[in-house]
N, C-alpha and C positions, 0 to 999 in steps of 0.2 A: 516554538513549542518542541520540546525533546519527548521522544518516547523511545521505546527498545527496538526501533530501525533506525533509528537516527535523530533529525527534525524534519519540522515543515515551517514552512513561513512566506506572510504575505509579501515580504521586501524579493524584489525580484534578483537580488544578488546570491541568495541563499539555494543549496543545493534542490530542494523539493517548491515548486511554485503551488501556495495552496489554490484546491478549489480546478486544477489543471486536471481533463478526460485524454487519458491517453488510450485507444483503441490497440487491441491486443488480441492475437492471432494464434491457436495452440493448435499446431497439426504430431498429430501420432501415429502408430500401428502398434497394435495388441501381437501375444508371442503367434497368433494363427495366423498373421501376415493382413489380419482386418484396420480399414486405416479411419481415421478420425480426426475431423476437424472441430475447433468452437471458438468464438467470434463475442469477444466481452468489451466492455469499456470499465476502464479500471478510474475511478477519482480519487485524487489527493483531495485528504480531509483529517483532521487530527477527531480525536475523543479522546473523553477520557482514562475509559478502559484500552485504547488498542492497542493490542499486539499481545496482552496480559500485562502491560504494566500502568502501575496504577500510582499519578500525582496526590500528595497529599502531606501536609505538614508533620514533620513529626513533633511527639509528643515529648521527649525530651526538651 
């Protein structure tokens, strides 16, 4: 599956393994020296729509 990051796919030779949680860790500080952490898990998954681009036959 191609979308506007790249692909995904189930064949495990392929860059994106689908359906794979990879936990992901974002530490910051704001310009007043306030610091911030947040703690997600991110899943490979294709749609339709993602990223804004959209599969579809053309009509030509």
């Amino acid at each position: 599956m191609v979308n506007s990051f790249g692909y995904t796919c189930a064949d495990k030779q392929k860059f994106w393994l689908y359906g794979v949680s990879l936990p992901v860790e974002i530490k910051y500080c704001d310009l007043d020296g306030r610091k911030y952490k947040s703690k997600q898990t991110i899943r490979i998954k294709d749609s339709e729509g993602f990223a804004g681009g959209i599969w579809q036959s053309s009509a030509n």
